[in-house]
PAZAPA-4460 file (N, C-alpha, C; in steps of 0.05 Angstrom, whole numbers, plus 32768, in hexadecimal, padded with zeros to 4 digits):
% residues 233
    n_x    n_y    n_z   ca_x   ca_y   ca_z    c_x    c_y    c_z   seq   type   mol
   7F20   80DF   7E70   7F0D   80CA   7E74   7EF0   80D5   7E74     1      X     A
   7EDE   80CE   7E60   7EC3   80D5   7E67   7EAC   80C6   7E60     2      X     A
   7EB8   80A4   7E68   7EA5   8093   7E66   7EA3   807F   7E7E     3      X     A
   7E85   8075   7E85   7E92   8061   7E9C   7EA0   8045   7E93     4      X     A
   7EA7   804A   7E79   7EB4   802B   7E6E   7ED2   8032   7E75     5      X     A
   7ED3   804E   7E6D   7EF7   8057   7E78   7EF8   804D   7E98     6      X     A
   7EE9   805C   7EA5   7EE3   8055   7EC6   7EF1   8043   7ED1     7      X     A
   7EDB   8026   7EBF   7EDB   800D   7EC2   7EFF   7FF9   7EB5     8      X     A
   7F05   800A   7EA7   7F27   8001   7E97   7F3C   800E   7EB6     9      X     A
   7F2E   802C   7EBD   7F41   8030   7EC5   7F4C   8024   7EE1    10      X     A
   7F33   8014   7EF1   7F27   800E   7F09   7F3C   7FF3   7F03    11      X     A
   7F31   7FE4   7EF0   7F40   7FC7   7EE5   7F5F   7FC7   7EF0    12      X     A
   7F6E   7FDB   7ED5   7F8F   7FDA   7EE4   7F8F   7FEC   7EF6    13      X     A
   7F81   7FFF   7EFB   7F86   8006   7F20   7F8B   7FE5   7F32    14      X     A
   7F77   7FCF   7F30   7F78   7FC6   7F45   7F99   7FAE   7F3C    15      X     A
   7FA7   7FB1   7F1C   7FB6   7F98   7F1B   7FC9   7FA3   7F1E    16      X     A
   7FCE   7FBF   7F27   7FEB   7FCC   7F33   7FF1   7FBB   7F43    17      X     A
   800D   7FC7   7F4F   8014   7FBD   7F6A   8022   7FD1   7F7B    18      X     A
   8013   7FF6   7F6E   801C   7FFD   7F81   800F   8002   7FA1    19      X     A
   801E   800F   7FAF   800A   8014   7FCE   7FE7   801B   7FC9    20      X     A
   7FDD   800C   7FDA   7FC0   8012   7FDD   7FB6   8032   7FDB    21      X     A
   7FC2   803B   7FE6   7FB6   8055   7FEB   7FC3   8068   7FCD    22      X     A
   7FD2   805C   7FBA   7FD6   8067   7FAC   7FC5   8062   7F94    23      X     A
   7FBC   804D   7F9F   7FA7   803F   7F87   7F8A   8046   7F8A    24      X     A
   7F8C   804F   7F9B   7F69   805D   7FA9   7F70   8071   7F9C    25      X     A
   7F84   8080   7F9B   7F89   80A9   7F97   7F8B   80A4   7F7A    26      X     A
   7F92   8095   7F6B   7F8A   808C   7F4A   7F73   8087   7F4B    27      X     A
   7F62   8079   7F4F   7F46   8076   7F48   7F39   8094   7F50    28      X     A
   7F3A   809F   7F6A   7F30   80B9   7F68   7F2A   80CD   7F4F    29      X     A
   7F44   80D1   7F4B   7F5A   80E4   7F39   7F4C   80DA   7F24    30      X     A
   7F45   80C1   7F10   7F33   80BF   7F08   7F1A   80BE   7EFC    31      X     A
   7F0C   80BD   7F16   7EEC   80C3   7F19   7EF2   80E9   7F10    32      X     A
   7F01   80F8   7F1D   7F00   8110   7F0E   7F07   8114   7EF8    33      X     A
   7F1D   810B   7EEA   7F20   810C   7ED0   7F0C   810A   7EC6    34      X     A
   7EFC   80EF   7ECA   7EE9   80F1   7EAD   7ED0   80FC   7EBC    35      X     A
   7ECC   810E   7EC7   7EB0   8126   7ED0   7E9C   810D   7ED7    36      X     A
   7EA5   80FD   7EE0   7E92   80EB   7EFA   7E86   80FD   7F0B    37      X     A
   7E66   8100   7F0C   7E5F   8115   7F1F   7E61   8103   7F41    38      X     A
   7E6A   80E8   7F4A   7E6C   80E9   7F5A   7E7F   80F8   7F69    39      X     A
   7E9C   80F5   7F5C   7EB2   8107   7F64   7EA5   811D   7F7A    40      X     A
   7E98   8138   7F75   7E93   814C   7F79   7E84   8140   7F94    41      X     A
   7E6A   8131   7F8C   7E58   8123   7F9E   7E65   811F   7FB5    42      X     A
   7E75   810B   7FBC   7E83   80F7   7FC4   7E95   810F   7FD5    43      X     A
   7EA0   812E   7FC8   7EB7   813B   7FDB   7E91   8145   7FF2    44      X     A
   7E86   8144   7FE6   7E73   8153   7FF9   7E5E   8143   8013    45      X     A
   7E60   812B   8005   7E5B   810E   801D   7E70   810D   8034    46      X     A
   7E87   8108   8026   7EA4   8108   803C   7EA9   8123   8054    47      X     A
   7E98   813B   8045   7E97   8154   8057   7E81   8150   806E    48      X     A
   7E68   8146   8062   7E56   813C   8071   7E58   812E   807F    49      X     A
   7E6C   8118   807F   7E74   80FE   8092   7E86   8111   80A7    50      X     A
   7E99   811C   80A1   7EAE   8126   80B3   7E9E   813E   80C4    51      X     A
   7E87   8151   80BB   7E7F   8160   80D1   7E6F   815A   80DF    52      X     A
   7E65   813E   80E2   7E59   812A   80EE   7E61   811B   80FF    53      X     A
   7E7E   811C   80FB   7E93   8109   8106   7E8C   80F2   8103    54      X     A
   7E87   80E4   80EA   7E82   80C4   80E7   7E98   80B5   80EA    55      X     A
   7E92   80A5   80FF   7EA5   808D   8104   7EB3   8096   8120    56      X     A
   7EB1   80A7   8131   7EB5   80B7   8144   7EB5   80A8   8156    57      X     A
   7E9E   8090   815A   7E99   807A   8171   7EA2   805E   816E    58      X     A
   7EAD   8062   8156   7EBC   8041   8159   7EC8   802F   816E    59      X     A
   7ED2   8021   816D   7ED9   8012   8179   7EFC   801A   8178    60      X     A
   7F0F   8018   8193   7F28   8026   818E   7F3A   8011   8192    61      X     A
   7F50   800A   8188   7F68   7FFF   8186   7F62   7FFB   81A8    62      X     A
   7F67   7FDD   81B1   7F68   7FD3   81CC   7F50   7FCE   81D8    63      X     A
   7F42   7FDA   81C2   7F20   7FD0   81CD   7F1E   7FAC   81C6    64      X     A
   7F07   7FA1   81C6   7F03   7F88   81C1   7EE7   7F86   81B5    65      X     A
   7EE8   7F7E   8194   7EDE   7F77   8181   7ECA   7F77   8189    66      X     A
   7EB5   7F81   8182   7E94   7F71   8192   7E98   7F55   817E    67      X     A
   7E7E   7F3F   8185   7E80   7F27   8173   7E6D   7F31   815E    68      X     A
   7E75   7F1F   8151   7E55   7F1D   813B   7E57   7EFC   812C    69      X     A
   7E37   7F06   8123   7E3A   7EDB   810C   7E26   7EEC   80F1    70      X     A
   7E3E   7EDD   80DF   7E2A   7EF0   80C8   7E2F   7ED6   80B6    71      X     A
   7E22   7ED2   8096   7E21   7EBE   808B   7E3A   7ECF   8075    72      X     A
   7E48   7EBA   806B   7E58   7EBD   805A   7E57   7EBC   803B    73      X     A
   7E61   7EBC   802B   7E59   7EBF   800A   7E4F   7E9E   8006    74      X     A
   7E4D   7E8B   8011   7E4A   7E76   8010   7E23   7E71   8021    75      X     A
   7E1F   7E87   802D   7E12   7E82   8042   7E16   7E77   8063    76      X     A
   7E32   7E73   8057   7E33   7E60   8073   7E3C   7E74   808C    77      X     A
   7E33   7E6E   80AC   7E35   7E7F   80BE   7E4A   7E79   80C6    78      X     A
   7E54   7E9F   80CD   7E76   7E9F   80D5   7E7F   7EAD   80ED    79      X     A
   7E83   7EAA   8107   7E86   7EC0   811A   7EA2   7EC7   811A    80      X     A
   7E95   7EDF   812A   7EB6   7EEB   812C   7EC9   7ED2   813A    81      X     A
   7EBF   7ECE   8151   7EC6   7EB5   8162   7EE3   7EA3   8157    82      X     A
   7EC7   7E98   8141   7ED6   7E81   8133   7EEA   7E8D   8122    83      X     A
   7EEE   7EA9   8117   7EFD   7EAC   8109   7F1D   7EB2   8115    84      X     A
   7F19   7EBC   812F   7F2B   7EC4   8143   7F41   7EA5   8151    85      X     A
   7F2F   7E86   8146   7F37   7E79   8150   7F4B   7E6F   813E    86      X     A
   7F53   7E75   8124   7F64   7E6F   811B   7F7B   7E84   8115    87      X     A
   7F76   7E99   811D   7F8E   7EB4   8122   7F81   7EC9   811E    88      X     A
   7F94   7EE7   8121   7F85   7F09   8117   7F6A   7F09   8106    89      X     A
   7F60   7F16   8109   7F50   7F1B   80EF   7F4F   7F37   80E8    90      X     A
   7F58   7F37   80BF   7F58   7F59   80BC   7F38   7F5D   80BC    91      X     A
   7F28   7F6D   80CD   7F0E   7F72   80BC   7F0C   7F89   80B1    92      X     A
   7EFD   7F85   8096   7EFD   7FA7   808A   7EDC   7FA3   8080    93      X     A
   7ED1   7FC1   8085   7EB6   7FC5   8081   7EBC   7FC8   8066    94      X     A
   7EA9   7FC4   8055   7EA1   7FCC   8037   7E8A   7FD7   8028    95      X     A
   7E83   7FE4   8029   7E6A   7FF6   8011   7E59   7FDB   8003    96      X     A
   7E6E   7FCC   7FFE   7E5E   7FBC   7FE5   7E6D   7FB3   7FD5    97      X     A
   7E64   7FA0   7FC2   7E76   7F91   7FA4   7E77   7FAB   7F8E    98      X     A
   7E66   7FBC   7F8D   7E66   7FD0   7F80   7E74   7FE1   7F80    99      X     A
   7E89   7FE8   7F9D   7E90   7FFA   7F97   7EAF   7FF5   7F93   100      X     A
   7EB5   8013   7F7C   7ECD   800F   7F78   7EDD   8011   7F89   101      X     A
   7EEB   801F   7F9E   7EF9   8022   7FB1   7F02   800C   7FC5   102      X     A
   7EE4   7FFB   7FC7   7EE6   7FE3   7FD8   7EFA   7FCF   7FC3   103      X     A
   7EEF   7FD2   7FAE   7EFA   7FBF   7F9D   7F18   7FC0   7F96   104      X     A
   7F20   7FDA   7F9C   7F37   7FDF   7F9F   7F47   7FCF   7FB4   105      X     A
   7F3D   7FD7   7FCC   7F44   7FC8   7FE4   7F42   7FBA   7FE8   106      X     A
   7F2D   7FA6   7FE3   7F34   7F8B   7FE3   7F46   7F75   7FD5   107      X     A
   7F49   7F83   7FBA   7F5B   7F78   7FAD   7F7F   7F72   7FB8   108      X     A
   7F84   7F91   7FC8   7F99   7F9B   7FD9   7F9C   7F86   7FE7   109      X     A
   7F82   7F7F   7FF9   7F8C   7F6D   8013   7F8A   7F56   8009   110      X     A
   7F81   7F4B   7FFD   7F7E   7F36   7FE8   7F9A   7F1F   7FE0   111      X     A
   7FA6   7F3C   7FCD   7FC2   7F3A   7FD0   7FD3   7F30   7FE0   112      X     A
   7FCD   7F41   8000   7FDE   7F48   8011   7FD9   7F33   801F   113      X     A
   7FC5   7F15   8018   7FC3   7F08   8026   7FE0   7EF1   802D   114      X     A
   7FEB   7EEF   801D   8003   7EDB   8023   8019   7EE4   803F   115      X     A
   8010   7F06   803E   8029   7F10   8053   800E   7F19   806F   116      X     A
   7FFB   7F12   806D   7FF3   7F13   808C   7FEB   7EF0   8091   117      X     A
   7FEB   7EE7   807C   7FF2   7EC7   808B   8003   7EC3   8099   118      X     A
   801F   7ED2   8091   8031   7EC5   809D   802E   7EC5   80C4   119      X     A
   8018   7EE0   80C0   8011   7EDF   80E6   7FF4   7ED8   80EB   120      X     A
   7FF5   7EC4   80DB   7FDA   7EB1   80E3   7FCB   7ECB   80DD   121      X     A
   7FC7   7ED6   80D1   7FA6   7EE9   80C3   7FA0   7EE4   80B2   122      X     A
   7F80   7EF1   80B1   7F6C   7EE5   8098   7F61   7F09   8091   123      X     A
   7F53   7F01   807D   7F4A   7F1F   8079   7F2C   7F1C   8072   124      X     A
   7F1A   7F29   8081   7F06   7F28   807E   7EF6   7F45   8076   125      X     A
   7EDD   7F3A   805F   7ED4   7F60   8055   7EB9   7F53   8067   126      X     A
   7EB0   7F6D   806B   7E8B   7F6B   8074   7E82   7F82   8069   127      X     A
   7E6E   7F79   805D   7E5F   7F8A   8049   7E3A   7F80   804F   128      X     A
   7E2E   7F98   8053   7E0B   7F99   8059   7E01   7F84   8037   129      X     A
   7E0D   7F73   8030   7DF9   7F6D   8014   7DF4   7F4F   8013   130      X     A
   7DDC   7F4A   8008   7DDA   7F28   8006   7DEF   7F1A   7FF8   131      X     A
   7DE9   7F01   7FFD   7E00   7EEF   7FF1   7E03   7EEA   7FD5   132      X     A
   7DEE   7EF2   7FC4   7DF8   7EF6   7FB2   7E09   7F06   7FA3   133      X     A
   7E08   7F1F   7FAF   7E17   7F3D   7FB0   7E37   7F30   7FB9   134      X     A
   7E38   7F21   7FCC   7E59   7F1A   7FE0   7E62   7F02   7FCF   135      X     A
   7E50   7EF4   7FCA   7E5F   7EDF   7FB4   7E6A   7EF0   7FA0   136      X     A
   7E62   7EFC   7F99   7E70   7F07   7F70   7E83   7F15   7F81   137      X     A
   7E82   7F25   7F99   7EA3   7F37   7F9D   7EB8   7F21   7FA0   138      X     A
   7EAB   7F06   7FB3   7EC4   7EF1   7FB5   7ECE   7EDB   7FA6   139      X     A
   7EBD   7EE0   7F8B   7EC3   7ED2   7F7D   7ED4   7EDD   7F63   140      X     A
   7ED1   7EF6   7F70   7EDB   7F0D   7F5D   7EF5   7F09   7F67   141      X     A
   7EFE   7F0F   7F81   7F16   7F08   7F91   7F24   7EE6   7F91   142      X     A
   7F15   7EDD   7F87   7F1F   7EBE   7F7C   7F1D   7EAF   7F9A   143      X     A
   7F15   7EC0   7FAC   7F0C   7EB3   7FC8   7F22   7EAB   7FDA   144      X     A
   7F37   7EC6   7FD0   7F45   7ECB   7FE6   7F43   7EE0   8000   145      X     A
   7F2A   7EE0   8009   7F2A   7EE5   801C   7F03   7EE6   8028   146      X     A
   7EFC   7EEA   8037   7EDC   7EE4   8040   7ED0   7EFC   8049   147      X     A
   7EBC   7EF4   8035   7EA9   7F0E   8037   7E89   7F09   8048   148      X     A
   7E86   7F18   8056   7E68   7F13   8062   7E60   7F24   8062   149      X     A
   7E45   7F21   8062   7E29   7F31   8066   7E1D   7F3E   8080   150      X     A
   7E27   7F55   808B   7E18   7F61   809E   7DF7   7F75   809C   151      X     A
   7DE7   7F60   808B   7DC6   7F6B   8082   7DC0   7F80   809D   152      X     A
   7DB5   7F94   808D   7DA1   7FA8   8096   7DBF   7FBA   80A4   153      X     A
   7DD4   7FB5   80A1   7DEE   7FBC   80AE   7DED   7FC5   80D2   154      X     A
   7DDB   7FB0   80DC   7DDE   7FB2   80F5   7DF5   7FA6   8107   155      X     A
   7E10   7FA0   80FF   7E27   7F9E   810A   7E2F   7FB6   810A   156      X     A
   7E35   7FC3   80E7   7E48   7FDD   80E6   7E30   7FF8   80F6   157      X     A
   7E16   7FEE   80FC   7E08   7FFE   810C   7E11   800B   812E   158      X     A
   7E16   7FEE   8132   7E1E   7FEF   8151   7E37   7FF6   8151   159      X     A
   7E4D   7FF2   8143   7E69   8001   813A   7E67   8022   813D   160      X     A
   7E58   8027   812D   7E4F   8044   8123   7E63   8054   810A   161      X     A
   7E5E   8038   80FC   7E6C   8031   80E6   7E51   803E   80D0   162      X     A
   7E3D   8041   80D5   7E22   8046   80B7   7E1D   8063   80B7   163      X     A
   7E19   8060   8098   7E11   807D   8092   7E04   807D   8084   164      X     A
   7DF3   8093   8073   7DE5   809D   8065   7DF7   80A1   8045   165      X     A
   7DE9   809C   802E   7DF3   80A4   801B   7DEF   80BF   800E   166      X     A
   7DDA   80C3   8017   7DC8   80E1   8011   7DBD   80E6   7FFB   167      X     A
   7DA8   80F2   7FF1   7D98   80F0   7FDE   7DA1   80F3   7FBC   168      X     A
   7DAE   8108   7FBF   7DCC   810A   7FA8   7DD7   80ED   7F9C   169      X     A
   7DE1   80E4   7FB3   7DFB   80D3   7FA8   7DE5   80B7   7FA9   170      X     A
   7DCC   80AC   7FAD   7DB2   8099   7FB5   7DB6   809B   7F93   171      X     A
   7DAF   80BC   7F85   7DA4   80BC   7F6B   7DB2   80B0   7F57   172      X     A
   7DCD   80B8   7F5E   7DE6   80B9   7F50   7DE8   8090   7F4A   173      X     A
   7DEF   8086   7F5F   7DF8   806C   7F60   7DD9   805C   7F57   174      X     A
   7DC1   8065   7F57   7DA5   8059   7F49   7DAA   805A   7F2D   175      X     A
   7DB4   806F   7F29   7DBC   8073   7F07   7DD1   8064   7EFB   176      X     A
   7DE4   8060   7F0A   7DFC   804D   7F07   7DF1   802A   7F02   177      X     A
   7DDE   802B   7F19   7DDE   800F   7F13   7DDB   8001   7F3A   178      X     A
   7DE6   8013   7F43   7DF4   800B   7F58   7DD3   8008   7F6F   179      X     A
   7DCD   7FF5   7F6B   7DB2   7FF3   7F79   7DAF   7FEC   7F95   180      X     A
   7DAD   7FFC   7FAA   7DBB   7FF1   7FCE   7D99   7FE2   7FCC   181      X     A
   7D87   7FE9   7FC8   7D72   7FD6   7FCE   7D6C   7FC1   7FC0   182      X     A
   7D7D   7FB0   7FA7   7D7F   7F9C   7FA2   7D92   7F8E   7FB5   183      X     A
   7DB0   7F9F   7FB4   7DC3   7F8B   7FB7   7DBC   7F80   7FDB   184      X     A
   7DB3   7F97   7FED   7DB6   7F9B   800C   7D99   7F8A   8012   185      X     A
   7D82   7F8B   8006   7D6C   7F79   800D   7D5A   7F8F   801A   186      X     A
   7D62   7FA8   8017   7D46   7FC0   8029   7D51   7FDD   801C   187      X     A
   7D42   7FE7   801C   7D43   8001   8011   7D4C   801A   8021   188      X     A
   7D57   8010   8031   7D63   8027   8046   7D77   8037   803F   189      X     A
   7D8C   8032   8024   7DA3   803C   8016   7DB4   804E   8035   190      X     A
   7DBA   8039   804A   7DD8   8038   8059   7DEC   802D   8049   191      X     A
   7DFE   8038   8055   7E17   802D   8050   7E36   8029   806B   192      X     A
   7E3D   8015   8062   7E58   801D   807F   7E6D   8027   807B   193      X     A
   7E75   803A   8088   7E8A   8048   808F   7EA4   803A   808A   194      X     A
   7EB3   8034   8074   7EC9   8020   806B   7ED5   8026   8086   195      X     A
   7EE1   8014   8090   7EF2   8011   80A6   7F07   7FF8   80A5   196      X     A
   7F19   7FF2   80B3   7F25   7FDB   80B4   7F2F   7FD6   80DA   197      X     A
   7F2B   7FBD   80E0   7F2F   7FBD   80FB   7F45   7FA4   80F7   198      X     A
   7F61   7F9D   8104   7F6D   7F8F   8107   7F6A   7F89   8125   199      X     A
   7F5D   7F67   8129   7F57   7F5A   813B   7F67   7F42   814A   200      X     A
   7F71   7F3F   815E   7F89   7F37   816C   7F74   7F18   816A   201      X     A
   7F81   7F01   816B   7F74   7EE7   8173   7F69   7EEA   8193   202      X     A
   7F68   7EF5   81A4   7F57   7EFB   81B9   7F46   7F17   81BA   203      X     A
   7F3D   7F1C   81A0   7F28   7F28   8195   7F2B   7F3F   819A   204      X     A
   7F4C   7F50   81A0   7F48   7F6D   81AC   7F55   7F76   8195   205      X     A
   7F4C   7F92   8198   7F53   7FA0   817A   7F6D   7FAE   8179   206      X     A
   7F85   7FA3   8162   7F9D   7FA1   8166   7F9F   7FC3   815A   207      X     A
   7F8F   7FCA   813F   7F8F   7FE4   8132   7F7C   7FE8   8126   208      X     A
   7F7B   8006   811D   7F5D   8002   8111   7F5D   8018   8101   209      X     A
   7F55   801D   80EA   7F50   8039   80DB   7F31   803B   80CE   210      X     A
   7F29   8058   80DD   7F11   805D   80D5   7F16   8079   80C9   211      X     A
   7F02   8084   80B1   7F0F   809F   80A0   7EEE   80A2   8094   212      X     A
   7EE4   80B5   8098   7ED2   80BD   808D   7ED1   80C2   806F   213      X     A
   7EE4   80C4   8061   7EEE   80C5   8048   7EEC   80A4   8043   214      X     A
   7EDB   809D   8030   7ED9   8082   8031   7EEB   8074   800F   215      X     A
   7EFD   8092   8004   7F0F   8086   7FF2   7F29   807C   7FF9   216      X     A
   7F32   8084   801E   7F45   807E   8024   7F44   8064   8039   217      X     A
   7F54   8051   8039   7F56   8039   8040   7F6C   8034   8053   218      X     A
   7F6E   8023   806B   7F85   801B   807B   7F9E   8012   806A   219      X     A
   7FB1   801B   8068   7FC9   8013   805B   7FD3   7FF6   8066   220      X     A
   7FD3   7FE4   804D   7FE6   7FC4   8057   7FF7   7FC4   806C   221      X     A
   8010   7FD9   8066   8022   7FE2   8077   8018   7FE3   8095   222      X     A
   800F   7FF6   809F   7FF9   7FE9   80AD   7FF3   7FE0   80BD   223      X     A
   7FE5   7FCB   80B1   7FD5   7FB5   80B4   7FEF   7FA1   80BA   224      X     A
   8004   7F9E   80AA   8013   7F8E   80B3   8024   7F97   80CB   225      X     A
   802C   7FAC   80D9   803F   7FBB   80E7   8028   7FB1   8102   226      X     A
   800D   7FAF   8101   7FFE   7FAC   8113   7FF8   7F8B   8118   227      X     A
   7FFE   7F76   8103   8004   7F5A   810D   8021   7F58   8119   228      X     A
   803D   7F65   810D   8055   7F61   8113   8054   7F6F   8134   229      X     A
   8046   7F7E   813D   804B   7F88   815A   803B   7F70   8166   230      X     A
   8028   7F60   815D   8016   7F5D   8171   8021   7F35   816B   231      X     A
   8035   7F31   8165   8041   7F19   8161   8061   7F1D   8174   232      X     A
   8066   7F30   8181   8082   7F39   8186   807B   7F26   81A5   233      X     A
***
């Protein structure tokens, strides 16, 4: 592979597999090296940076309870945690953005996987720092199976201790791409959040949760589901 049109083919049936998530993340990787993507290299040296930093170290832990939030949705319209809790679990997963591939991976995953966490009253929700124009095209991309909102200036995944730095390298890298955080985010600060996923009990306490400084690896469905099936027993 040594075009981003290959990238972009290979990213495509990456996401119309159906095998395991995490096997579909370790293909897209595998990937980005094949065809001498200089993020690859970038990207092992961000993830080193995150981990001797310990990013994500202060999260919030399995049995804790959700802080709230109200953020507007791809629609604009305002959504709290609250109200989302009042109709069952909620999966939440942080996201980078519509841009990125990895997210796009994963959301497609849970996307999927939405028919089998209905069955325990769950919804799956992404939150991503970008305006609504940015969250419309991912959920419309997703055919709007599932809701995406806007945490601007990423002062939710702030107080999480969910944000990071992209660093000057990888700022240049994704400017050249296309990948513009001060169009899509509304400020020029180029944060980003710490992909995470939190599974939230309908009385707002946190049933599981995976946080990984490595932001190509993702909470497994499996999971995610093993953590509604205990919390329904």
């Amino acid at each position: 592979m040594k075009s981003t049109t290959t990238l972009t083919e290979a990213l495509a049936e990456i996401c119309a597999t159906d095998i395991p998530l995490a096997e579909r993340l370790s293909r897209y990787a595998a990937a980005m090296r094949e065809s001498g993507s200089p993020f690859a290299s970038e990207y092992d040296r961000l993830v080193a940076r995150l981990r001797a930093g310990e990013a994500g170290a202060v999260t919030p832990e399995a049995g804790d309870i959700m802080p709230p939030f109200l953020f507007p949705d791809s629609t604009g319209r305002m959504t709290s945690l609250s109200a989302l809790l009042a109709h069952g679990p909620v999966i939440l997963s942080f996201n980078r953005g519509h841009w990125c591939p990895f997210c796009k991976i994963e959301l497609r995953a849970l996307a999927e996987a939405g028919p089998q966490f209905a069955k325990f009253g769950a919804q799956v929700v992404s939150i991503m720092p970008e305006r609504q124009s940015s969250t419309a095209s991912i959920a419309a991309e997703l055919l709007n199976r599932l809701t995406v909102l806007s945490d601007i200036d990423n002062g939710y995944a702030m107080s999480l201790g969910l944000v990071m730095s992209v660093g000057d390298v990888v700022r240049q890298l994704m400017a050249e791409r296309g990948w513009s955080l001060d169009i899509f985010q509304g400020n020029d600060a180029w944060l980003l959040p710490l992909p995470a996923t939190f599974v939230v009990g309908r009385e707002g306490r946190i049933l599981a949760r995976f946080v990984d400084p490595d932001f190509r690896t993702r909470m497994a469905i499996s999971d995610i589901l093993t953590a509604l099936q205990l919390s329904a027993i």
